[in-house]
mmCIF file of the N, C-alpha and C atoms, coordinates in Angstrom:
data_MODEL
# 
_entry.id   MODEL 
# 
loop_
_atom_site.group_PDB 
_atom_site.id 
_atom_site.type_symbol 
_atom_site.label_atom_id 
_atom_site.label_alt_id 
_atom_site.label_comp_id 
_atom_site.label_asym_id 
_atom_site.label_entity_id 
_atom_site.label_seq_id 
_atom_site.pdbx_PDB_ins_code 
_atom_site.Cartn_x 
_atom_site.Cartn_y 
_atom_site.Cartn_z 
_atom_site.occupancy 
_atom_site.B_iso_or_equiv 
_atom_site.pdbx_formal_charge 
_atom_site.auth_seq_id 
_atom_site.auth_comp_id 
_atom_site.auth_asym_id 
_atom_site.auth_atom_id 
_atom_site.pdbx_PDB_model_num 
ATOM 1   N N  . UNK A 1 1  ? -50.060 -24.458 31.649  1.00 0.00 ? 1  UNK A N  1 
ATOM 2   C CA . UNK A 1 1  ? -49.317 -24.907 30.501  1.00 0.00 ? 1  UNK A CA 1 
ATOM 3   C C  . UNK A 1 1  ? -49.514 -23.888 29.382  1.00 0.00 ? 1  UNK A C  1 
ATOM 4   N N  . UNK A 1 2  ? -48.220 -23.418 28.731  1.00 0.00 ? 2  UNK A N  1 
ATOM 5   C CA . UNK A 1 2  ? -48.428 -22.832 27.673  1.00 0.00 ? 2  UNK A CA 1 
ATOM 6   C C  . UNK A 1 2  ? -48.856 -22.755 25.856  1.00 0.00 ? 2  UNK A C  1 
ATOM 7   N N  . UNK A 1 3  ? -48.850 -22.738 25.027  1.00 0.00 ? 3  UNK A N  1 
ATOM 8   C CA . UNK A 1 3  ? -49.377 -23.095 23.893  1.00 0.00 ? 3  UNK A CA 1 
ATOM 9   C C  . UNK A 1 3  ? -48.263 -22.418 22.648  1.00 0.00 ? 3  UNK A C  1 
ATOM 10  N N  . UNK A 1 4  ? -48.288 -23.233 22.029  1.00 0.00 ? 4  UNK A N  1 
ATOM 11  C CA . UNK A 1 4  ? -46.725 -22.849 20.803  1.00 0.00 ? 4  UNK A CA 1 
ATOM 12  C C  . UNK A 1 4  ? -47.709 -23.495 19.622  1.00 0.00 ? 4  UNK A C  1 
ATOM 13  N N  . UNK A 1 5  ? -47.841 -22.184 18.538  1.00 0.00 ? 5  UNK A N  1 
ATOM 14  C CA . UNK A 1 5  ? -48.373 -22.935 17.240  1.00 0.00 ? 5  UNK A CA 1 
ATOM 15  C C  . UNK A 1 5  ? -47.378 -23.488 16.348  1.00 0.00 ? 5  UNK A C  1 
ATOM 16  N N  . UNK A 1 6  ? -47.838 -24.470 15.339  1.00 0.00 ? 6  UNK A N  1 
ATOM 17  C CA . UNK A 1 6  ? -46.945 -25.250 14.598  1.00 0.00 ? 6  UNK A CA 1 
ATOM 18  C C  . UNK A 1 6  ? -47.175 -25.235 13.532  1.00 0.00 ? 6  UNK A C  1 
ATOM 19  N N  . UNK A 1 7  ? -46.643 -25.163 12.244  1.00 0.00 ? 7  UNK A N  1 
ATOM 20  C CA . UNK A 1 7  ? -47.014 -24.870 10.672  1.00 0.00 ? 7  UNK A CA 1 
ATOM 21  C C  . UNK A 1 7  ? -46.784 -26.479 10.402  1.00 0.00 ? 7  UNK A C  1 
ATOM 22  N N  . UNK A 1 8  ? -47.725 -27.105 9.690   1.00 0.00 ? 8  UNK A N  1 
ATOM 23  C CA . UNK A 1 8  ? -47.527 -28.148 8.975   1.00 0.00 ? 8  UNK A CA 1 
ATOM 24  C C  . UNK A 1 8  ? -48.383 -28.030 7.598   1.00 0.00 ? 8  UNK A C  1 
ATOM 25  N N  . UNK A 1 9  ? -47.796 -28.955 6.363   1.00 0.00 ? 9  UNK A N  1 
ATOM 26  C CA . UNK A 1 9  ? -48.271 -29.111 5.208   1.00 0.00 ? 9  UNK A CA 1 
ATOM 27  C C  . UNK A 1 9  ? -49.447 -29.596 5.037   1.00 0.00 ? 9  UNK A C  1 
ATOM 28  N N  . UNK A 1 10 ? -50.130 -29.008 3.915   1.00 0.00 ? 10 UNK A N  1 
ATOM 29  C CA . UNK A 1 10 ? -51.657 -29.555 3.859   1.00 0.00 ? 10 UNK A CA 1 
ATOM 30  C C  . UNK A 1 10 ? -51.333 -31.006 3.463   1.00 0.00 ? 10 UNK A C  1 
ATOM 31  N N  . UNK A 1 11 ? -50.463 -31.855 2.824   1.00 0.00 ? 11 UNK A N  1 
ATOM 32  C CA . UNK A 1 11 ? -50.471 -32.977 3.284   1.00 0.00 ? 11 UNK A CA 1 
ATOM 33  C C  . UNK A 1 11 ? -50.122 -33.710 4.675   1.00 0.00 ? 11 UNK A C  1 
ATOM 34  N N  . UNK A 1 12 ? -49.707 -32.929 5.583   1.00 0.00 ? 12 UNK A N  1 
ATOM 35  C CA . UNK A 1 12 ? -49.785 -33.649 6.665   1.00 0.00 ? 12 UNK A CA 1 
ATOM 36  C C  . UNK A 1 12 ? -50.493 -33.417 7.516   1.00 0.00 ? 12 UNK A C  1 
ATOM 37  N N  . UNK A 1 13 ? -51.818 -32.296 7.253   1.00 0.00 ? 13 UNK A N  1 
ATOM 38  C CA . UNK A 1 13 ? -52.554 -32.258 8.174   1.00 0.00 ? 13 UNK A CA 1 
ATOM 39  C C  . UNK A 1 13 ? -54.261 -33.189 7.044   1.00 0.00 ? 13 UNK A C  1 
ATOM 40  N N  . UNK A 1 14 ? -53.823 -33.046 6.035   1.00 0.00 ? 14 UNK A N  1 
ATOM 41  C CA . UNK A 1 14 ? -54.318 -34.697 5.480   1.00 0.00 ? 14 UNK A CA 1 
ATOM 42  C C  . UNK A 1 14 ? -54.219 -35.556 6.042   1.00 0.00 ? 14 UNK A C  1 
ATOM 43  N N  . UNK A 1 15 ? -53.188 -36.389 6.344   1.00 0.00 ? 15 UNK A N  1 
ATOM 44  C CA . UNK A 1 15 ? -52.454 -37.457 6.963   1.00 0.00 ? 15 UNK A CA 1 
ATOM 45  C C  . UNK A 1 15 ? -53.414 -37.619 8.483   1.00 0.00 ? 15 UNK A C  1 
ATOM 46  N N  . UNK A 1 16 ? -53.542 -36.152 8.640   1.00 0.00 ? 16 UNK A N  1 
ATOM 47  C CA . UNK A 1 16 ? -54.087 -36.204 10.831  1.00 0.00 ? 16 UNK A CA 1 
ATOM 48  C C  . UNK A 1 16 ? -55.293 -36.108 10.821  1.00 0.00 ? 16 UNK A C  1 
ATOM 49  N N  . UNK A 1 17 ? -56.124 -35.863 9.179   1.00 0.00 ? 17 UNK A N  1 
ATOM 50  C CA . UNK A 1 17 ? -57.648 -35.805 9.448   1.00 0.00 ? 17 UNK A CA 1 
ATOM 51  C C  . UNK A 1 17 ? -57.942 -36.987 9.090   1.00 0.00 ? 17 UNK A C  1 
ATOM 52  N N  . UNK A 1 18 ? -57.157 -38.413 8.891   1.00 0.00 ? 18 UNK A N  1 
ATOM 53  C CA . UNK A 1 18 ? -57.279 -39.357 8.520   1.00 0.00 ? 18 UNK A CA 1 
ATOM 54  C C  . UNK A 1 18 ? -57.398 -40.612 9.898   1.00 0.00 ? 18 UNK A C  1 
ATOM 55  N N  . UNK A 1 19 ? -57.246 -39.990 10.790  1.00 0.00 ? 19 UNK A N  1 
ATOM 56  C CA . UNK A 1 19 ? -56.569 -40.452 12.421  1.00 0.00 ? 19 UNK A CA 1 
ATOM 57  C C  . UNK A 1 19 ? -57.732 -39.546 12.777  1.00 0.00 ? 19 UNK A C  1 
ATOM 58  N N  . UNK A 1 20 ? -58.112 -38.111 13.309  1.00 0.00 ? 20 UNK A N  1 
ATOM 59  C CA . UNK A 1 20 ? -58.833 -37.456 13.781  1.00 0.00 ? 20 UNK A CA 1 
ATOM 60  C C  . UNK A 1 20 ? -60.460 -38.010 13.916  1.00 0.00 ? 20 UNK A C  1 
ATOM 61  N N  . UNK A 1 21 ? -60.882 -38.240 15.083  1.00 0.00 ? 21 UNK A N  1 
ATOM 62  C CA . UNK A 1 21 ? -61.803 -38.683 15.694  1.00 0.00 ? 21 UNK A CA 1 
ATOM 63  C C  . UNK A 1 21 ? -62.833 -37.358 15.437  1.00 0.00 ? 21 UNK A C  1 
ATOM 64  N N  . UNK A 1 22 ? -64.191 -37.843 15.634  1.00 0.00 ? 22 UNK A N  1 
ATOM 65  C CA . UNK A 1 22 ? -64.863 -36.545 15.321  1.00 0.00 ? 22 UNK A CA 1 
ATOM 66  C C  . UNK A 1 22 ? -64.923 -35.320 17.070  1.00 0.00 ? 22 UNK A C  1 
ATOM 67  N N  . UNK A 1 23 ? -64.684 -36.184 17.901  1.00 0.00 ? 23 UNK A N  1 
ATOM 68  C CA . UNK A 1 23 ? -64.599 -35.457 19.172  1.00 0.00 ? 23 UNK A CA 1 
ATOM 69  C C  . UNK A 1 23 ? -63.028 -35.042 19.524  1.00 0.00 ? 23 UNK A C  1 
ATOM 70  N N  . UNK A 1 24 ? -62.350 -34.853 18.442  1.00 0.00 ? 24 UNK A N  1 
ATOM 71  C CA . UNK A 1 24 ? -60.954 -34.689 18.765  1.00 0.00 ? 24 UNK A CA 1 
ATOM 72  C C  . UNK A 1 24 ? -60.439 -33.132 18.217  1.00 0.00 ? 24 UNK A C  1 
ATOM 73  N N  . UNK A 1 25 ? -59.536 -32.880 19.159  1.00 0.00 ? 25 UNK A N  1 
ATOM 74  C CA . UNK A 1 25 ? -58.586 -31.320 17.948  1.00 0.00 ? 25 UNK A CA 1 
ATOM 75  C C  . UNK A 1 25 ? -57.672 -31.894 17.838  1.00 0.00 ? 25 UNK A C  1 
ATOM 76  N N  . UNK A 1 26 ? -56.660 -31.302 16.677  1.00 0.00 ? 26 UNK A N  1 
ATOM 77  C CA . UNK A 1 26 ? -55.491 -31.655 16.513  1.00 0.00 ? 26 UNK A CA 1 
ATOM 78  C C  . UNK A 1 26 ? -54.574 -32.165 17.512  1.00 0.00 ? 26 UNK A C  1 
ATOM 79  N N  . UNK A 1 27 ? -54.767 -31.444 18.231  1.00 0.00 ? 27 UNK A N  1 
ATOM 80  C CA . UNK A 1 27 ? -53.709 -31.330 19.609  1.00 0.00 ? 27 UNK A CA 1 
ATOM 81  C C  . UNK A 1 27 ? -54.044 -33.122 20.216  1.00 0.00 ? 27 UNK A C  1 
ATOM 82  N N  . UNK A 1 28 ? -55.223 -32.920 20.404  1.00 0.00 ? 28 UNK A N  1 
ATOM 83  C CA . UNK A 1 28 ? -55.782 -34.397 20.783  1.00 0.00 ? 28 UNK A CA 1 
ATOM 84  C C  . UNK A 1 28 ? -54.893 -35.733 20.138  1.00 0.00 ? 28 UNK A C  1 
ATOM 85  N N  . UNK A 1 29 ? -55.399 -35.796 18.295  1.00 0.00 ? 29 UNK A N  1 
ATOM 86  C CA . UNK A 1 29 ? -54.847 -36.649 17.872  1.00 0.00 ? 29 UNK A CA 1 
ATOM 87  C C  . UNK A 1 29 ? -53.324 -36.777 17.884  1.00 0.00 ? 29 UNK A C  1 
ATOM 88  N N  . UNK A 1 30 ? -52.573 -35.352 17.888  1.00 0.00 ? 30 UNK A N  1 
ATOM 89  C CA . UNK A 1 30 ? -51.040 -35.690 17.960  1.00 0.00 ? 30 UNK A CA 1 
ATOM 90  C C  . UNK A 1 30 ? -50.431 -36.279 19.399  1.00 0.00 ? 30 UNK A C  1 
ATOM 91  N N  . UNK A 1 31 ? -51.327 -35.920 20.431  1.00 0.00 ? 31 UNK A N  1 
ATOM 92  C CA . UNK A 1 31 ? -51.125 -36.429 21.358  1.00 0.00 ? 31 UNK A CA 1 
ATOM 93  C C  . UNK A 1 31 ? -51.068 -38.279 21.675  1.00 0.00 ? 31 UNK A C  1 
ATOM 94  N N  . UNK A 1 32 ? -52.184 -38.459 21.242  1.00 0.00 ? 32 UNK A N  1 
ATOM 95  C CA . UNK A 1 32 ? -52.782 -39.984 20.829  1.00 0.00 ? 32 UNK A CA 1 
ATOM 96  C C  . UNK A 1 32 ? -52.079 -40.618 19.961  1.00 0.00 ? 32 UNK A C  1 
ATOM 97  N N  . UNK A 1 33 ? -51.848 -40.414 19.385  1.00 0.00 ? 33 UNK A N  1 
ATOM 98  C CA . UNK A 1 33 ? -50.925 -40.868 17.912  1.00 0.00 ? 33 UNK A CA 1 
ATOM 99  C C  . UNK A 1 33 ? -49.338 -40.955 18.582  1.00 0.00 ? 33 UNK A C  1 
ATOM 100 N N  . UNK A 1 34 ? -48.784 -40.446 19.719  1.00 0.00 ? 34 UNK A N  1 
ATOM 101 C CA . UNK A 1 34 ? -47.236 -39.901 19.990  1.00 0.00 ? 34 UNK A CA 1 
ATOM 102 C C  . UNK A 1 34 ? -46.854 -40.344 21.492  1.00 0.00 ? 34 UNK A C  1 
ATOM 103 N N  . UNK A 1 35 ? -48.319 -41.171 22.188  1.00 0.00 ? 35 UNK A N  1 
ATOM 104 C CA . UNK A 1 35 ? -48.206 -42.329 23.258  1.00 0.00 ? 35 UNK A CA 1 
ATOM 105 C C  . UNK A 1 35 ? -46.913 -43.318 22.912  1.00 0.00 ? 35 UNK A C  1 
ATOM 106 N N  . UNK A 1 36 ? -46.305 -43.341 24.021  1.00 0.00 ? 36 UNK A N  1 
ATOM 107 C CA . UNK A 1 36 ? -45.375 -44.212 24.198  1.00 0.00 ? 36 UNK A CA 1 
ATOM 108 C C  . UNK A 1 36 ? -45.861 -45.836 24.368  1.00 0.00 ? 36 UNK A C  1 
ATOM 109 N N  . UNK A 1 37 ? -47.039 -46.168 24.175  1.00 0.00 ? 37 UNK A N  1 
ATOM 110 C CA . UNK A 1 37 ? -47.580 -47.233 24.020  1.00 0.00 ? 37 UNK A CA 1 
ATOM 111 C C  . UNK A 1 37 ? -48.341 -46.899 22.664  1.00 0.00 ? 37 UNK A C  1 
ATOM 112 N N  . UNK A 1 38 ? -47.634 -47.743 21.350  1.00 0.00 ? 38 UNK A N  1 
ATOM 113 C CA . UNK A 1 38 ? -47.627 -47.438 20.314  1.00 0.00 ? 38 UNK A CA 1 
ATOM 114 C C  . UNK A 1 38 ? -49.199 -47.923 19.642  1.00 0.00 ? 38 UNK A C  1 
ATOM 115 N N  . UNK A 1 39 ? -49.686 -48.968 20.555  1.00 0.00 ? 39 UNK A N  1 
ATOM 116 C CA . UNK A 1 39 ? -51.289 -49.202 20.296  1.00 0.00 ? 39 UNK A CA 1 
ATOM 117 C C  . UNK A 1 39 ? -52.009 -48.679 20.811  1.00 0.00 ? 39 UNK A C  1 
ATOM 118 N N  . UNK A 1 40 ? -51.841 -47.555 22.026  1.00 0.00 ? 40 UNK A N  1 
ATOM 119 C CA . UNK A 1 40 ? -52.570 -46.948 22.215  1.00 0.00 ? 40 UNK A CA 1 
ATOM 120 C C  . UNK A 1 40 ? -53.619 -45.827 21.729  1.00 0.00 ? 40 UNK A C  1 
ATOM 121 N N  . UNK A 1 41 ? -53.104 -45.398 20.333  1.00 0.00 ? 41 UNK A N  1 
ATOM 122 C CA . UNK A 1 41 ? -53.528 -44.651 19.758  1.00 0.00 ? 41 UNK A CA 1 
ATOM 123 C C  . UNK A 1 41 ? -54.319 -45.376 17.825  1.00 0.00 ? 41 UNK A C  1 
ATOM 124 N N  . UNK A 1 42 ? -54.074 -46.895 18.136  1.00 0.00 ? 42 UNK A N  1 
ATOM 125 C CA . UNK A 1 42 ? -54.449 -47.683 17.116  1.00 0.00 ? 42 UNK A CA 1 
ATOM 126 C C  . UNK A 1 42 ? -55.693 -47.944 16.907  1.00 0.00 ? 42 UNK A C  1 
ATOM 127 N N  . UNK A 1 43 ? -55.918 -47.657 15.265  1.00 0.00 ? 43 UNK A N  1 
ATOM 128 C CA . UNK A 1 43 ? -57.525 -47.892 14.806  1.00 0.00 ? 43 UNK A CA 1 
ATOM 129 C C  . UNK A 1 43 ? -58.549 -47.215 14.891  1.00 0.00 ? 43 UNK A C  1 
ATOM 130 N N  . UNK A 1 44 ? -59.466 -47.247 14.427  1.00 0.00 ? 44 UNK A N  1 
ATOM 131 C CA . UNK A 1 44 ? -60.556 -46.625 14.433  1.00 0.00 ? 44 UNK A CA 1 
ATOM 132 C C  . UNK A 1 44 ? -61.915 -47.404 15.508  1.00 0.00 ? 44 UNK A C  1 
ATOM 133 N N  . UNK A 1 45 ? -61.749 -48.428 15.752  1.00 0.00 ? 45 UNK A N  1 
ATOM 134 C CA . UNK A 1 45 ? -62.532 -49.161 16.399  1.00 0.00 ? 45 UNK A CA 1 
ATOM 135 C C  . UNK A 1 45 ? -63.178 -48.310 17.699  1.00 0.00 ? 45 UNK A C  1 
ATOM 136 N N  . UNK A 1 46 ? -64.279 -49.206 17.327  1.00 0.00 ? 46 UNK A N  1 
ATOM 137 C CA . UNK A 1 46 ? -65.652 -48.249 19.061  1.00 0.00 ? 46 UNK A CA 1 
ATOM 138 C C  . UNK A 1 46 ? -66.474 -49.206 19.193  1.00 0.00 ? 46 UNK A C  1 
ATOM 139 N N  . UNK A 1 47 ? -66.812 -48.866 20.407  1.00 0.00 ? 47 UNK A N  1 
ATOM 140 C CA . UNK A 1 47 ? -67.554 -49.681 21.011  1.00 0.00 ? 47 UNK A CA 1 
ATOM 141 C C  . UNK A 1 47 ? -68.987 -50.547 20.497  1.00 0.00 ? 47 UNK A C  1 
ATOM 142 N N  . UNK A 1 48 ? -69.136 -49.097 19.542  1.00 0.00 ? 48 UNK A N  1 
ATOM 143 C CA . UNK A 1 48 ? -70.558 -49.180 19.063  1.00 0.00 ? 48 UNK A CA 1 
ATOM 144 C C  . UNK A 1 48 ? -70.017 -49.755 17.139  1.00 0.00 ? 48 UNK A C  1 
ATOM 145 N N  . UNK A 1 49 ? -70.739 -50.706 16.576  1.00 0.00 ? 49 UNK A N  1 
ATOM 146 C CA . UNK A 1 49 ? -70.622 -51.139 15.415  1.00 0.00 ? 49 UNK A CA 1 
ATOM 147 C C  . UNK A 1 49 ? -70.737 -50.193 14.300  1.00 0.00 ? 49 UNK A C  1 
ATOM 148 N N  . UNK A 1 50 ? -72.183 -49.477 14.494  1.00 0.00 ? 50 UNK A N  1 
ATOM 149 C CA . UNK A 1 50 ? -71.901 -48.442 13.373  1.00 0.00 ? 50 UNK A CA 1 
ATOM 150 C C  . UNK A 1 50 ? -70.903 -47.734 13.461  1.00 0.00 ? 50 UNK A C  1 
ATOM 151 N N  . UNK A 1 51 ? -70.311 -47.149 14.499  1.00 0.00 ? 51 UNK A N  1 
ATOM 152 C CA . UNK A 1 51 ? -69.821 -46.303 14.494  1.00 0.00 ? 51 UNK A CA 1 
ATOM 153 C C  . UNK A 1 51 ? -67.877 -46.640 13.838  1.00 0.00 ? 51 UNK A C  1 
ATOM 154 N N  . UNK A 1 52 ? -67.524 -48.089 14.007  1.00 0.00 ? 52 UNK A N  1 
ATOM 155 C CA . UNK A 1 52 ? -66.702 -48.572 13.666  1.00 0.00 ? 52 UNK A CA 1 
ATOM 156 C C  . UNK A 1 52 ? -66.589 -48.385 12.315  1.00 0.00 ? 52 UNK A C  1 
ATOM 157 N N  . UNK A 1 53 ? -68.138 -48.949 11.732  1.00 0.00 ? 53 UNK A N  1 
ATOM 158 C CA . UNK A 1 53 ? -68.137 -49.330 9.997   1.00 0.00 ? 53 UNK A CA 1 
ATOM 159 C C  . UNK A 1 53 ? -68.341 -48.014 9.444   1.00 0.00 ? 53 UNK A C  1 
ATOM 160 N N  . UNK A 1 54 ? -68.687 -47.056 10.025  1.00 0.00 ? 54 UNK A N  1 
ATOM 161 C CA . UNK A 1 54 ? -68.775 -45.656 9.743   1.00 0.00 ? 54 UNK A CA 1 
ATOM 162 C C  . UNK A 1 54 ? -67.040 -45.401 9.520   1.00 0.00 ? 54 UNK A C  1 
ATOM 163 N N  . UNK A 1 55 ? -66.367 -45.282 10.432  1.00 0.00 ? 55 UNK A N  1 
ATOM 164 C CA . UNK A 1 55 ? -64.855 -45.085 10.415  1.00 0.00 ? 55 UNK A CA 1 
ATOM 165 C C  . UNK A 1 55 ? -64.040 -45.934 9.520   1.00 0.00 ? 55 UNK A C  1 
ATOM 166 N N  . UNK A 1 56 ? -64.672 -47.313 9.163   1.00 0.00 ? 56 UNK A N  1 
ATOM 167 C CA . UNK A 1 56 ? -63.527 -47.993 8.463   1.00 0.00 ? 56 UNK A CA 1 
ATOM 168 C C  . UNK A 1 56 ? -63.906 -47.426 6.847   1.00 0.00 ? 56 UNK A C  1 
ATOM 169 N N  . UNK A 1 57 ? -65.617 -47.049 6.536   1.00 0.00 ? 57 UNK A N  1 
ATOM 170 C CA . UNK A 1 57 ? -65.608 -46.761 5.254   1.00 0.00 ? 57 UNK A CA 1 
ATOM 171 C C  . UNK A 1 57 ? -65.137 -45.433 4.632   1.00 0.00 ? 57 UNK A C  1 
ATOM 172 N N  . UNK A 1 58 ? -64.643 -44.246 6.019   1.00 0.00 ? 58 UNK A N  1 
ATOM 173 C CA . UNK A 1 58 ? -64.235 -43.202 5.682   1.00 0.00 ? 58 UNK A CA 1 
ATOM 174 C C  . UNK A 1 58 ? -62.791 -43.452 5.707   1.00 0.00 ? 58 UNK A C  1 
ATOM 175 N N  . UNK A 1 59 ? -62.034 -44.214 6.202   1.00 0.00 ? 59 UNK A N  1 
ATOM 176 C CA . UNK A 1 59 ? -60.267 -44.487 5.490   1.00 0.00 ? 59 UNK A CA 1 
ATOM 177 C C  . UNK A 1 59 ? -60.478 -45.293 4.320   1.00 0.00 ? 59 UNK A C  1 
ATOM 178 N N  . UNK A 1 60 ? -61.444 -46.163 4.542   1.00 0.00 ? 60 UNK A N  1 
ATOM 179 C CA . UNK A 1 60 ? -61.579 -46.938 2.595   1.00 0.00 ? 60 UNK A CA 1 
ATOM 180 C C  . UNK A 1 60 ? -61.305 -46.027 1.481   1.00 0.00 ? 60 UNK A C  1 
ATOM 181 N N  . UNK A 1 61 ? -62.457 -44.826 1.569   1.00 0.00 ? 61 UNK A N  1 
ATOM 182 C CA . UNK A 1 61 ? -62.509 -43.752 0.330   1.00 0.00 ? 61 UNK A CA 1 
ATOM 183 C C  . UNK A 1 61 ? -61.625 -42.869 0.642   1.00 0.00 ? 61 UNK A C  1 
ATOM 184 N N  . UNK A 1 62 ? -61.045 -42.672 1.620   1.00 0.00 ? 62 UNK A N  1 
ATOM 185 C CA . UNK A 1 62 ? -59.530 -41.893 1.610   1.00 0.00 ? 62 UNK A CA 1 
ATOM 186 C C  . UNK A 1 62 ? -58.422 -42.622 1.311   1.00 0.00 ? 62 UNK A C  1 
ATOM 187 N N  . UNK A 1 63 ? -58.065 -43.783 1.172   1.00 0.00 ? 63 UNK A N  1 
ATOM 188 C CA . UNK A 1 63 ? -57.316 -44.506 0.595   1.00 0.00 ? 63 UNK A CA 1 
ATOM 189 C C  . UNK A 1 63 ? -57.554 -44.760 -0.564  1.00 0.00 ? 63 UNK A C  1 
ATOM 190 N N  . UNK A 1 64 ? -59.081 -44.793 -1.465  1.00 0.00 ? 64 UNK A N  1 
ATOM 191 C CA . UNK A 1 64 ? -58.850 -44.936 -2.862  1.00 0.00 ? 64 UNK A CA 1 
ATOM 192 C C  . UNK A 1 64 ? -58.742 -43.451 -3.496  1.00 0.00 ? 64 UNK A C  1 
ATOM 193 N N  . UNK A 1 65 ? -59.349 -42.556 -3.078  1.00 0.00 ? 65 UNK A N  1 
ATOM 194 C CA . UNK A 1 65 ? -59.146 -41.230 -3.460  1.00 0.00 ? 65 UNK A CA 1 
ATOM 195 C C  . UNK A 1 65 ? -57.901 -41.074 -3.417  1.00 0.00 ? 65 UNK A C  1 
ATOM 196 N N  . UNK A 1 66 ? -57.233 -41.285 -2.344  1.00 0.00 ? 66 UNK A N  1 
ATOM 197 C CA . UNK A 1 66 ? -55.300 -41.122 -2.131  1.00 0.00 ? 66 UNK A CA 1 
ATOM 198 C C  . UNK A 1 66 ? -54.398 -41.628 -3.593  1.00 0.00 ? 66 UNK A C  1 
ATOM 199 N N  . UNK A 1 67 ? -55.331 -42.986 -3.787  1.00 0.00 ? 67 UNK A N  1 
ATOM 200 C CA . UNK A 1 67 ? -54.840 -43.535 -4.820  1.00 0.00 ? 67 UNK A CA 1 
ATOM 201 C C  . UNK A 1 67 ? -54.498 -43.587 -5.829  1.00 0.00 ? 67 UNK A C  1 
ATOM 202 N N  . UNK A 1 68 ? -56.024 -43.059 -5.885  1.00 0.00 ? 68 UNK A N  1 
ATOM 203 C CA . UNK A 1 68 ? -56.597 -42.500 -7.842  1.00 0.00 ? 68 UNK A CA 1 
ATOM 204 C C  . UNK A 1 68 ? -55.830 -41.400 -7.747  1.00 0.00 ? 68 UNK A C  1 
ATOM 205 N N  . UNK A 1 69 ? -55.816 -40.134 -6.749  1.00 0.00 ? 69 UNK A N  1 
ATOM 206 C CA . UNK A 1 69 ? -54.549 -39.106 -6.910  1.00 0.00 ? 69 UNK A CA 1 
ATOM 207 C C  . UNK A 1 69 ? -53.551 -38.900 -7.739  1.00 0.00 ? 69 UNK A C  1 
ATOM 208 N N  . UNK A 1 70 ? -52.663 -40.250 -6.559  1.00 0.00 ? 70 UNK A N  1 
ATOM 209 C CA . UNK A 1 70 ? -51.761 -40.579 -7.130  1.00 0.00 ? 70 UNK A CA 1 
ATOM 210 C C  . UNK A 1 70 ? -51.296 -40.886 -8.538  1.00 0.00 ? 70 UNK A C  1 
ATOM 211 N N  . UNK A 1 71 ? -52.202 -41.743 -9.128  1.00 0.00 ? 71 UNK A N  1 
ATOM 212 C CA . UNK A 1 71 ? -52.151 -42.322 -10.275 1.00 0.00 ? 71 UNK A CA 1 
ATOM 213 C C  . UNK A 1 71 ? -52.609 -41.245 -11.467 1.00 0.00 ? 71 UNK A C  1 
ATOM 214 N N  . UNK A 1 72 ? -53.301 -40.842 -11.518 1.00 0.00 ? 72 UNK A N  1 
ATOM 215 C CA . UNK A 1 72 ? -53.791 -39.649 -11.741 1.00 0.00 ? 72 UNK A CA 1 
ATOM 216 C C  . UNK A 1 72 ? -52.310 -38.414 -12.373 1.00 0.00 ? 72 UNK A C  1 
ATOM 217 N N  . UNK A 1 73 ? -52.044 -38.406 -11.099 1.00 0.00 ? 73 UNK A N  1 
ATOM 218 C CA . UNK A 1 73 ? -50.710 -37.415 -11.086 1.00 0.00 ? 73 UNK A CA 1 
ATOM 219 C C  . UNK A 1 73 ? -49.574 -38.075 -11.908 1.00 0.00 ? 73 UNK A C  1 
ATOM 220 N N  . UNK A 1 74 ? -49.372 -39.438 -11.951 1.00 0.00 ? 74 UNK A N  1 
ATOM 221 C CA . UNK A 1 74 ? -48.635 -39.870 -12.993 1.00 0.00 ? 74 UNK A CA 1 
ATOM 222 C C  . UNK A 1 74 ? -48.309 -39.758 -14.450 1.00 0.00 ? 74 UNK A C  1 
ATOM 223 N N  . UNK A 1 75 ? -49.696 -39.670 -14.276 1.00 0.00 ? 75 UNK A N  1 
ATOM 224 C CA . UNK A 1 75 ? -50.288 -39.666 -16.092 1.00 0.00 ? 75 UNK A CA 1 
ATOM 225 C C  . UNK A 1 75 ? -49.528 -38.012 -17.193 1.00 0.00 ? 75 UNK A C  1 
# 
């Protein structure tokens, strides 16, 4: 199989480090994310608890950081 690079915006490779697993490359998550079984690639959830509450508190502070951004940028 061959390999084709792709230019995307630093907001949308924001967007994929937000999804990106720590054992993952890009390639990984776009793959995962672009399953034709649309839950297949859903959540952050693991097996192991910390490792869940570890993942849910790193989209928490990327969602309020996203936020305050935003708001921020209004002003």
């Amino acid at each position: 199989m061959g390999s084709t690079s792709i230019r995307v915006s630093d907001e949308t490779k924001d967007r994929l480090d937000l999804f990106k697993r720590e054992d993952e490359s890009y390639e990984d998550v776009i793959l995962r994310l672009t399953e034709r079984d649309k839950w297949t690639g859903f959540g952050v959830l693991s097996d192991a608890a910390a490792d869940t509450d570890e993942g849910m508190d790193n989209i928490r502070e990327e969602l309020r950081t996203g936020t305050t951004d935003d708001i921020e940028g209004q002003q």
